[in-house]
C-alpha positions, 0 to 999 in steps of 0.5 A: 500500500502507497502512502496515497493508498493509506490516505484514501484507505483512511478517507473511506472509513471515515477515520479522522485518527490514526493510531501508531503501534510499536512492539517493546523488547519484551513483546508488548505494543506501545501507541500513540495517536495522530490526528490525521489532519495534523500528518502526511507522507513523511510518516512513512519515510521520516517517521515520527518522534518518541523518547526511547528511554521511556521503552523497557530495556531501549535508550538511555536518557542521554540518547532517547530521541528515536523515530519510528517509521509506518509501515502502510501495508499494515493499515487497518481498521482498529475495532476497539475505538469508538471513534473511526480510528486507522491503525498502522504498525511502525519499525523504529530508526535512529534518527541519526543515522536512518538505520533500523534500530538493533533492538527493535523486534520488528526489526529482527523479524524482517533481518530474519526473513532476507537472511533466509533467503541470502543464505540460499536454503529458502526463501519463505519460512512459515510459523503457526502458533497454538496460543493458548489463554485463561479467560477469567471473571476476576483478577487480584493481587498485591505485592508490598512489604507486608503483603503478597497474595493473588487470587483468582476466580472464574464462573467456571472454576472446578472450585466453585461447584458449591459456590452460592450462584442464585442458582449454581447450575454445575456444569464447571469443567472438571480439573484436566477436564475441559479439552472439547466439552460441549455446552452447557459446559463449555460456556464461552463458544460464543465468547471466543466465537466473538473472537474468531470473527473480530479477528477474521473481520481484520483479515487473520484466518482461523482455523478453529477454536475451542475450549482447552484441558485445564479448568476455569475458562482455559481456551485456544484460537488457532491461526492458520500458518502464515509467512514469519513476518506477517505471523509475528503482525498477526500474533500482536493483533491476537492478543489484542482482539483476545484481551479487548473483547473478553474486556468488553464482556467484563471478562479479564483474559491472561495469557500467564502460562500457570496462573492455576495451581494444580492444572494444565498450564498454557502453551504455545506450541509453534509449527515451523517450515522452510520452503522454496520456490512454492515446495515445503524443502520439509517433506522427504522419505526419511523418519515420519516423512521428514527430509534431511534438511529438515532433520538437521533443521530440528537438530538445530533446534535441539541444540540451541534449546537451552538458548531458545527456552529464554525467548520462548519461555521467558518469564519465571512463571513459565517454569511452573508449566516446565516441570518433568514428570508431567505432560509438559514437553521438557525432553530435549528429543524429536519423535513423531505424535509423541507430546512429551518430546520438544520437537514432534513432527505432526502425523495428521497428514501425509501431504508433503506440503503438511510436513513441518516440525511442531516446537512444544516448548514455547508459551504464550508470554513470548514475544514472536518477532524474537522467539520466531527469528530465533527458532529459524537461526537455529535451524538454519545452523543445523542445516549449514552444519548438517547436524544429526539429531539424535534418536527419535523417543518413540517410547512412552515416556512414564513407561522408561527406565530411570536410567534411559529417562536420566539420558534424555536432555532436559530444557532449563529449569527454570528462567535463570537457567535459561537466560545464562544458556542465553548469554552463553550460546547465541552466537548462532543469533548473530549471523548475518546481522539478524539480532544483535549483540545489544539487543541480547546483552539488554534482554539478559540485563532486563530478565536478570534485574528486572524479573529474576533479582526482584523476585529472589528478594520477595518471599513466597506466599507458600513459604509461610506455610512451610516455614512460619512454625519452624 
């Protein structure tokens, strides 16, 4: 779309504001808005000013004057503003020197999506997420110096079948009881119906919906596969929509990967392929149907993922999903249909072009323009390197022996382990300029200081109840 092409789309729907977005480091937008009698064609060559020292993790006071530039192929009609108001999503620059700032995600994505295609391997990669979310009816929690508690509740909590509801009418999924119901215990098909089509209405396909595992309102919207930039766009305006509308029903939606105890947790298993030239370079005659780049591409992924886990689970809570013993996917191990393992290759098809390797590990609390990249860089160095993974677990993993299950690797325990696998092993994000050494020197800085040392300085609220009477 041409600036000119932006302004007539503007004109036609009545729009008379525009709202600029930005995505942070940490995977959350940022906007301003515009009257758009007040801006012009310069927006979307010169772009607009913003203090980069006010953006988690970006500029310092010193150094806080950035621009950000519009993107007009991302215009669209933002449906939460009661006034007609035109969205368009923006890459940040220095406005010294014009060139696309380092730590910017968008950035990366689009660094990731050319060296794709410079390296000779392919020239399209495609990403399809399984973002899974709790929808609740309400939400409390304080930290301070003499309190830390949260408490949450939703009408359709397993807890709440002996709650006075004027009448209670049952119906509440069981605990690990809420994979595929139908109504009248499934209560939000229509909820997450609104959902599905605002987000059809902005051109994101969807491929279905439904209620999840856990208890307590647990969903997933499934989006159809799409090209690794577009993907990352779509992944932002999901949540968005996702949040908006559950707001607007008075309902409050978190996409916390184990806000309920004792439970399924929310995950975000992501499905990834590498074509060229129309072909999925996926699809061969080797283990499930997989090709040998496609083998090394997974090796990749296995190997760097303890470097992945800190994009892909990146926050402490995510470690409470992680945990072995459990359905959580914490083998390092590649098998097909098996759950368990990190990398399974999906066996709903035998088509060439459905051939793609599923990433179990990665949760809904990522930000995609990093996690996608890097799980691409990843493959892409298994693939240059030829790497071979290791033996497919095709076994069921509660029926191994303690020794065989001690062989198999395990992602990290928890986020301190990971931000170090991190800082230890990320040369392979470097390549070709697609992420950048400041970029992960502040994303380490910011999850060490920010989250894990704050969190070292607050007791537990279960520490009480182990330690009080000690």
């Amino acid at each position: 779309m041409s600036p000119k092409e932006f302004f007539e789309f503007a004109k036609a729907h009545g729009a008379e504001m525009m709202d600029l977005k930005f995505v942070d480091m940490l995977g959350t937008w940022q906007h301003c808005s515009y009257p758009l009698a007040t801006v012009d064609d310069s927006v979307f060559d010169e772009g607009l000013g913003f203090d980069g020292s006010s953006i988690r993790g970006w500029q310092e006071i010193h150094q806080s004057d950035m621009m950000a530039v519009c993107d007009a192929d991302t215009a669209a009609m933002d449906p939460f503003f009661e006034r007609p108001t035109v969205s368009v999503l923006a890459d940040i620059v220095d406005p010294e020197t014009r060139a696309g700032y380092g730590k910017c995600p968008r950035q990366v994505v689009r660094r990731a999506a050319e060296y794709l295609k410079k390296c000779g391997i392919g020239d399209t990669c495609y990403i399809g997420p399984e973002p899974e979310f709790f929808i609740f009816d309400e939400v409390r929690y304080e930290q301070n110096e003499h309190t830390g508690y949260y408490s949450i509740d939703s009408v359709e909590g397993s807890w709440n079948t002996a709650r006075f509801e004027e009448p209670n009418l049952g119906y509440k999924p069981s605990y690990k009881g809420g994979y595929f119901p139908v109504s009248p215990t499934d209560t939000y098909h229509d909820l997450r119906g609104e959902m599905t089509y605002a987000m059809m209405d902005m051109g994101i396909e969807i491929e279905a919906h439904h209620h999840e595992v856990a208890t307590a309102g647990q969903a997933e919207i499934d989006m159809k596969y799409a090209e690794l930039t577009k993907m990352s766009d779509q992944f932002m305006w999901y949540k968005y929509i996702i949040r908006n509308i559950a707001r607007r029903a008075g309902k409050s939606v978190t996409f916390m990967p184990k806000p309920v105890f004792e439970d399924n947790g929310s995950g975000m298993h992501t499905h990834i392929s590498i074509w060229a030239d129309g072909e999925n370079l996926m699809a061969g005659d080797g283990y499930a149907g997989m090709s040998d780049l496609a083998m090394s591409g997974i090796a990749g992924l296995l190997a760097h993922a303890p470097a992945l886990l800190a994009l892909a689970a990146p926050t402490t809570n995510s470690y409470r999903r992680l945990v072995p013993g459990f359905e959580a996917p914490v083998n390092l191990a590649l098998s097909a249909r098996n759950r368990s393992a990190a990398c399974r290759i999906p066996m709903y098809s035998n088509s060439p072009k459905a051939k793609r390797v599923e990433f179990r590990c990665p949760d809904p609390t990522a930000n995609g323009y990093l996690l996608w990249p890097a799980m691409l860089m990843a493959m892409i160095d298994g693939i240059e390197k030829k790497l071979d993974p290791p033996t497919p677990l095709d076994k069921n993993i509660y029926e191994l022996s303690a020794s065989e299950l001690a062989s198999i690797p395990k992602v990290p325990g928890d986020l301190a382990e990971a931000v170090d696998a991190l800082e230890a092993d990320h040369e392979f994000l470097l390549a070709g300029g697609v992420f950048t050494d400041d970029l992960i020197r502040s994303y380490v800085n910011w999850k060490r200081e920010e989250e894990l040392q704050e969190l070292a300085l607050r007791p537990h609220p279960y520490e009480f109840h182990l330690y009080y009477d000690s």
